[in-house]
C-alpha positions, 0 to 999 in steps of 0.5 A: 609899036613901042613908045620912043622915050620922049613919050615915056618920058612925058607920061612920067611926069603927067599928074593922072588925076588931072591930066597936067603936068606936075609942077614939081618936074618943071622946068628941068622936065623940059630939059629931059624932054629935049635930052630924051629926044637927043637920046634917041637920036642917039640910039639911032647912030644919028649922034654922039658926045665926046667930051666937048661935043656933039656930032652927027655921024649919019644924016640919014633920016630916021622916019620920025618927024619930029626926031628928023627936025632935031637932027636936021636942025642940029646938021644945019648949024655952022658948028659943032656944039656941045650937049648943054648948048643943043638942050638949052637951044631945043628947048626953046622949042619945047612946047611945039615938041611938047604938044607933038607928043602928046598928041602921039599919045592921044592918037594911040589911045593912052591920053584923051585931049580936053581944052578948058579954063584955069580958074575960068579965064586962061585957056587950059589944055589937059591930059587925062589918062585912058590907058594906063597900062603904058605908064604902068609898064614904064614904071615897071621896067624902071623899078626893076632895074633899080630894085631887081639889080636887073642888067639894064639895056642902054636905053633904061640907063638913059631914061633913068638918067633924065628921070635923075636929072628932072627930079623925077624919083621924088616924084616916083618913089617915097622918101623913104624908097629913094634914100634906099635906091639913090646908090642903084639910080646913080650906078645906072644913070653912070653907065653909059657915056651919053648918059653922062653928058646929056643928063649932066648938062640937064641938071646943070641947067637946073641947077643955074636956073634954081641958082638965079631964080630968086634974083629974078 
């Protein structure tokens, strides 16, 4: 069964020599977590964006837990909000879709879960990696895209959007690899029109974030 893009992307942003997540892709891999989710949803036919919204054309379940508590969440509420308010909403949530997920992972053999200390005190929950074939094969299928000019499926432009968005390339590729490729990263994460609207709200969270966080 293939990973849904919430699992790639999560696999991404994990350090695979201490199993924690990277610093650097937080807090706006948090963002891309919920925007991956909504992606999803998305290529399901569960939701779609205009540009002032975010509406549920099927309310039919999708047989995925944790994708079928989004939607329903999203079905429940009295309005029609736009994709910035749904991922700054969900995200709150995060940590409970954050461990969902991770525990996918281990459950399928690619993680192993270990609890500890950080700096023997706080409770620690790590992630280090037993297959790394899955990641390997994301990382692939990405840079292919970006450097092969291989006609992208919707569902990589999608991801390369939220990779884009989270900051993730910098992580990904060297200074010198991103300068080259940012033009066919941009290209990519354009094409589609939910790419737009959610990895666009996702940097502009950051963006905010970043903005106020010295006042804070």
């Amino acid at each position: 069964m293939p990973l849904t893009m919430p699992e790639e992307l999560l696999l991404l942003m994990l350090d695979d020599q201490t199993g924690r997540l990277m610093e650097r892709a937080a807090p706006a891999g948090d963002y891309a977590l919920v925007g991956a989710i909504l992606a999803e949803l998305a290529l399901a036919n569960r939701i779609d964006t205009d540009t002032s919204r975010l509406f549920v054309p099927d309310r039919t379940p999708t047989g995925d837990a944790l994708f079928d508590r989004v939607l329903e969440t999203i079905v429940s509420s009295p309005r029609q909000e736009d994709s910035r308010y749904w991922i700054e909403t969900l995200a709150r949530d995060v940590e409970s879709y954050r461990d969902e997920l991770f525990d996918r992972l281990v459950a399928r053999g690619i993680l192993r879960k270990e609890e500890g200390r950080f700096l023997w005190i706080f409770p620690e929950r790590r992630y280090p990696v037993i297959s790394d074939k899955e990641e390997r094969e994301v990382k692939a299928r990405i840079m292919d895209v970006i450097f092969k000019d291989e006609i992208p499926e919707p569902r990589d432009c999608l991801l390369i959007g939220l990779c884009r968005a989270a900051g993730l390339f910098a992580l990904l590729l060297s200074p010198e690899e991103l300068d080259k490729a940012q033009t066919r990263i941009d290209q990519v994460a354009d094409l589609e029109e939910l790419n737009r609207s959610l990895s666009q709200a996702v940097r502009d969270i950051f963006i905010e974030i970043a903005r106020f966080a010295p006042m804070m």
